[in-house]
N, C-alpha and C positions, 0 to 999 in steps of 0.2 A: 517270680520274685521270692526270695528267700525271705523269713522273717527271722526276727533275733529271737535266739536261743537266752533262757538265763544262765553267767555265769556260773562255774563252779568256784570259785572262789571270789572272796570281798572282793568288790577295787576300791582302790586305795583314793585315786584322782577326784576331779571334778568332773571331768567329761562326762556326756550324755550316756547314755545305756545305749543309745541307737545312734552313735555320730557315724555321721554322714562324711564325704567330700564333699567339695562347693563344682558343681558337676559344669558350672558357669562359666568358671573359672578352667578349669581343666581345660574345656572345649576352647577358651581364645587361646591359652597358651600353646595347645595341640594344632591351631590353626595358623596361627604365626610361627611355629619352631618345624613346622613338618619341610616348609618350601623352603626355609632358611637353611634344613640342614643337607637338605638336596641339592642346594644350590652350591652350598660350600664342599659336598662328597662331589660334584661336576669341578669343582675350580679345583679342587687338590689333584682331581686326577689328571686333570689338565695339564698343570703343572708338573705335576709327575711326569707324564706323558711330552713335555718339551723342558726336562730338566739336562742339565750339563751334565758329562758322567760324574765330572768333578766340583761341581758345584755348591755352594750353599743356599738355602739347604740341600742334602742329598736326597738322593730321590727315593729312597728309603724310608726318609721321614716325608715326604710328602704324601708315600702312597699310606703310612700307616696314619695318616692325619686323615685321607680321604678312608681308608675303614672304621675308625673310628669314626666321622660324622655318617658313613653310612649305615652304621647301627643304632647312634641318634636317629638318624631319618627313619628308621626304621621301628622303633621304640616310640616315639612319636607317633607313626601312622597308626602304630597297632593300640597307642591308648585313644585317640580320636576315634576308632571306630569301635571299642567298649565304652566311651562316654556316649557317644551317638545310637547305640542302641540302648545304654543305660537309659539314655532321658523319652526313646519310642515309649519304653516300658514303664517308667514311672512318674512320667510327667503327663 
């Protein structure tokens, strides 16, 4: 665990010297948006995957709809398990 360093210059704020995240918080969001966003990079691709060549949407936007949620999914996974060893180590 790292401790806080002081400042090289004022601050100006109210904030604490030592704020924190709400590590509580993080963890149900990271647990509710990880499977949601897997589930939605599995339906785009789907969809991608039984789109018309001509169809709306084109399947162009479907597959860039399934990369983008798959780097949600991914972004997601990876702060769930920095909160989860955050809270081993400091809780």
């Amino acid at each position: 665990m790292r401790y806080a360093t002081t400042p090289k210059r004022w601050r100006s704020g109210t904030e604490p010297a030592t704020a924190r995240s709400d590590l509580k918080l993080r963890f149900l969001l990271s647990m509710i948006f990880t499977p949601v966003f897997a589930l939605m990079t599995a339906a785009f691709a789907v969809g991608a995957a039984m789109a018309q060549p001509n169809g709306v949407p084109s399947r162009g936007t479907l597959v860039g709809f399934a990369i983008a949620c798959a780097v949600l999914t991914l972004f997601a996974a990876i702060d769930l398990y920095v909160v989860i060893r955050r809270r081993r180590v400091e809780l």
